[in-house]
C-alpha positions in Angstrom: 38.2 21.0 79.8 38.1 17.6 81.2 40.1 15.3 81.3 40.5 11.6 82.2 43.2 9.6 83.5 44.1 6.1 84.7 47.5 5.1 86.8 49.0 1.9 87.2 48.0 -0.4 84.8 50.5 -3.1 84.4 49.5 -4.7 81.8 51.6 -8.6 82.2 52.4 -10.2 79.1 50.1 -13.2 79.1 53.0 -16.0 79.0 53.8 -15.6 82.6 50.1 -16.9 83.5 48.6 -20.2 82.8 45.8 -19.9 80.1 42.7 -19.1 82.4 44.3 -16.8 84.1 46.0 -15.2 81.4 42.2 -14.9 79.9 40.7 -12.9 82.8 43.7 -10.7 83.5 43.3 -10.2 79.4 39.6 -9.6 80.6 40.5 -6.7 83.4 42.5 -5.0 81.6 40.8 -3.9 78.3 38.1 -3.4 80.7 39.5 -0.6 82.2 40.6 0.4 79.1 37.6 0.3 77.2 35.7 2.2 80.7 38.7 5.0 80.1 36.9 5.9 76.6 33.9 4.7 77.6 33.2 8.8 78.4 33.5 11.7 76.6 36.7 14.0 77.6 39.1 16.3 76.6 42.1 14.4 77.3 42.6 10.6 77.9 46.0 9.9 79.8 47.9 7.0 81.1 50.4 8.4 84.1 53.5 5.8 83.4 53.2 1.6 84.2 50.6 0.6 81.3 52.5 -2.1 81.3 54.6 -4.3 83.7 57.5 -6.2 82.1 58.2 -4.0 79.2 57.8 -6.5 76.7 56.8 -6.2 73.0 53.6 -8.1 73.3 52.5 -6.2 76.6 53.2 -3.0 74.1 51.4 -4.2 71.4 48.5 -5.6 73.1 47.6 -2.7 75.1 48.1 -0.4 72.1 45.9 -3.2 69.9 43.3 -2.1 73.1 43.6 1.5 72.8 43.5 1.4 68.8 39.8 0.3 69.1 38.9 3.9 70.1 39.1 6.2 67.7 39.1 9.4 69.9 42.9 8.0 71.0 44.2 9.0 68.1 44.4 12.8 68.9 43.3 12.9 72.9 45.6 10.1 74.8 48.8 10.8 76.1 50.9 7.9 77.6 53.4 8.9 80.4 56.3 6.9 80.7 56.7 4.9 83.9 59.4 2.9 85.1 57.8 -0.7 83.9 57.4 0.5 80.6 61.1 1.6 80.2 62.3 -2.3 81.8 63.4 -3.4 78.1 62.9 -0.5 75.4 63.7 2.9 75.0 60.5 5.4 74.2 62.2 5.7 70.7 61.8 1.8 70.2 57.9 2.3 71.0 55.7 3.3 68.7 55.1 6.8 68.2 51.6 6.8 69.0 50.1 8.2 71.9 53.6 9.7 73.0 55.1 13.5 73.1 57.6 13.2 75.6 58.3 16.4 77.8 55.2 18.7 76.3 53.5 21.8 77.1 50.0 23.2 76.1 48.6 26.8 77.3 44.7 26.9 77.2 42.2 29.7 78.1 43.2 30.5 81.6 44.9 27.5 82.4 47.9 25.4 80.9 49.0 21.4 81.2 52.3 19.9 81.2 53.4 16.1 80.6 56.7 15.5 82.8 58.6 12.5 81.8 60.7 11.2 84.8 61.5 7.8 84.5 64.7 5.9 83.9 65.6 3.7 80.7 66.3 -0.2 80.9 67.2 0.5 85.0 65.4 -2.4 86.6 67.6 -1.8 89.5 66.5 2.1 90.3 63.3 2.7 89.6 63.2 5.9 91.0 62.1 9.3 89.1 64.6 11.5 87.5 64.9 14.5 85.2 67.9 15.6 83.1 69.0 19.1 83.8 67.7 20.0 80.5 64.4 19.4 81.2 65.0 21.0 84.6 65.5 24.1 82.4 62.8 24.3 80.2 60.4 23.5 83.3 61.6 26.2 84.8 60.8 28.4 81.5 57.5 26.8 80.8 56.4 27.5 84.6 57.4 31.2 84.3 55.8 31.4 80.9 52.2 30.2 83.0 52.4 33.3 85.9 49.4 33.4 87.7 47.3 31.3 85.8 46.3 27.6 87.1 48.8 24.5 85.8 48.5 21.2 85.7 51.8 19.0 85.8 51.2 15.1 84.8 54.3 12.8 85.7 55.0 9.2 87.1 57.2 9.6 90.1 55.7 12.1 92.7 58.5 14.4 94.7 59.9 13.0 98.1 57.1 13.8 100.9 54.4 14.9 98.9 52.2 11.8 98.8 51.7 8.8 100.4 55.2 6.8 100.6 56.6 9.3 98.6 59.7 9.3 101.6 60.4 6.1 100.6 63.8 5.2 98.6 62.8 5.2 95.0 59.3 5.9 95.6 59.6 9.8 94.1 61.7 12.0 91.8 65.5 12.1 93.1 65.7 14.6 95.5 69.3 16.5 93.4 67.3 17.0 90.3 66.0 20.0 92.1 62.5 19.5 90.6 60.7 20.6 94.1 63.2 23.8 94.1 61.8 24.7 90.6 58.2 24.5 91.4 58.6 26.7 94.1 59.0 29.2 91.6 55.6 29.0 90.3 52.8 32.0 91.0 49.3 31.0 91.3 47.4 28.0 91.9 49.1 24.7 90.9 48.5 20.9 90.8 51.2 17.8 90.3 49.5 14.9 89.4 51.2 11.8 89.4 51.6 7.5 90.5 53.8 5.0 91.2 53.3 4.4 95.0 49.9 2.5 94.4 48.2 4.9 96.8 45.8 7.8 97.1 46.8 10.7 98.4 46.5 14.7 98.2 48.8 17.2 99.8 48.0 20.8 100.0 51.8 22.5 100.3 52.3 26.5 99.1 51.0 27.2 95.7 50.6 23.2 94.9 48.8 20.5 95.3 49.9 16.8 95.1 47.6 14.3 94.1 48.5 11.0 93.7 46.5 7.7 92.7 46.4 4.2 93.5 47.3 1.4 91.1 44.4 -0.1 88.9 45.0 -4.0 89.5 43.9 -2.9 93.6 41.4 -0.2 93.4 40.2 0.1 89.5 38.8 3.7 88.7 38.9 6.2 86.4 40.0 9.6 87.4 38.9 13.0 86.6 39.5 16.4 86.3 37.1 18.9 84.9 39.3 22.6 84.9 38.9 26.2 83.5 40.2 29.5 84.5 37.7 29.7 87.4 38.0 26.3 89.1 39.1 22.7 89.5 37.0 19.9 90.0 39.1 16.2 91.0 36.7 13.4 91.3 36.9 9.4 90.8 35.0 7.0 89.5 34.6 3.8 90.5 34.9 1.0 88.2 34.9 -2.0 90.9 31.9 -4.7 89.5 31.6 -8.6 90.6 33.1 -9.8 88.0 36.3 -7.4 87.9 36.8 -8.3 91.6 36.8 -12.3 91.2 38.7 -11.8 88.0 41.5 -9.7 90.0 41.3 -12.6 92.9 41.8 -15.3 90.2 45.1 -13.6 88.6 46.5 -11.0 91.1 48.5 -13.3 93.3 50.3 -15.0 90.5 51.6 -11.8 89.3 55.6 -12.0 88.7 56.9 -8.9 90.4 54.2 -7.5 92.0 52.7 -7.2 95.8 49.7 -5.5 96.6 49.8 -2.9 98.8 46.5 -3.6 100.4 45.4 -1.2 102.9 45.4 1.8 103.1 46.0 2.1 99.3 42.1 3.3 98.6 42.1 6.7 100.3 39.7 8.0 102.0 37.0 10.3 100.3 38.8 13.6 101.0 41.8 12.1 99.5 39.7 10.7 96.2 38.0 14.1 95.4 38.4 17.9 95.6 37.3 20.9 94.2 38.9 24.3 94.2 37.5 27.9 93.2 40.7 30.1 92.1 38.8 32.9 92.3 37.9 32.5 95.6 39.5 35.3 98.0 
């Protein structure tokens, strides 16, 4: 299987630019978009901020994008992150390209979307998961035993990842999540955002990968898996043109400061491969 991913987007709704900028912000996004499908995959997913100030036209546009390719309708997933919750509920969204909590077992290996960000709470924007979905985690990850999973969320767990010890920069630490994948057999993989940085963690059975935010580092992300091994790679997507069109809009962003260096991780933290049936 493989699958591809982007993180980060924030897609701004085009009223908070003047019109030229507005145009090549427009421009940068629907490029990466359009460079998302622009290979064939499995899987197309979105790990949580598509968009950045959760308004109807940021939802509609990048939807309006993603609509163009007609291998979304049954192979993209969009992740809730905190920016798209600012003003609507999931519900109020369109159903499209959403399943909420899900799990799917394939031939040696299974995949799990975590949701674990907070509704309309531009004050906390921290991860959290209901004690409900606490519990069926914990069932879907003793349902996987030995076999290989892959778990897909926004927030990454406190000191897994880069900045991940920061306040609000991971799941809240008495939802337990990190308790309840310690329960997991076999190898395992959390794959989530929202710090803007690179990162992989080896801890136990898991490990973290996290990715840097597409407005700083643009790339698509892959993972090619089956029940032998894992291969994580990136792929570039930085051209002239997305680079001076990212200078021309970036720093009159409402709400947003790039993180600069050392955001782009290094090349051991942008790639990885593992054999599980290595000894």
């Amino acid at each position: 299987m493989k699958i591809r991913f982007i993180s980060d987007l924030h897609y701004t709704d085009p009223s908070l630019f003047s019109a030229d900028k507005a145009k090549v912000h427009d421009f940068y996004i629907k490029f990466v978009l359009d460079q998302l499908f622009s290979k064939s995959a499995d899987l197309y997913i979105s790990l949580g901020d598509l968009i950045h100030t959760g308004t109807e036209l940021e939802i509609n546009n990048t939807y309006a994008w993603i609509d163009e390719h007609p291998e979304a309708v049954t192979k993209f997933h969009h992740l809730s992150g905190n920016h798209d919750l600012l003003l609507y509920d999931r519900s109020e969204w369109p159903n499209t390209y959403y399943q909420g909590n899900y799990f799917q077992s394939f031939t040696g290996f299974h995949v799990l979307y975590l949701e674990t960000s907070r509704i309309k709470n531009s004050s906390n924007y921290g991860g959290y998961i209901s004690p409900g979905t606490i519990s069926w985690l914990a069932e879907r990850i003793e349902q996987t035993g030995d076999e290989p999973l892959l778990v897909f969320a926004h927030h990454p767990i406190k000191n897994t990842s880069r900045l991940s010890w920061r306040t609000m920069m991971h799941v809240d630490e008495d939802c337990n999540l990190d308790m309840v994948l310690a329960k997991k057999r076999g190898p395992a993989f959390y794959i989530s955002a929202h710090n803007h940085c690179d990162s992989i963690l080896h801890s136990g059975q898991w490990t973290y990968l996290q990715s840097a935010c597409e407005l700083e580092h643009p790339a698509i992300k892959n993972i090619e898996i089956d029940a032998e091994h894992l291969s994580f790679y990136y792929e570039d997507l930085e051209t002239p043109d997305l680079a001076a069109a990212r200078a021309e809009f970036l720093s009159d962003m409402p709400f947003f400061s790039p993180y600069g260096s050392p955001a782009r991780g290094s090349v051991l933290e942008r790639q990885l491969y593992v054999n599980f049936l290595a000894d």
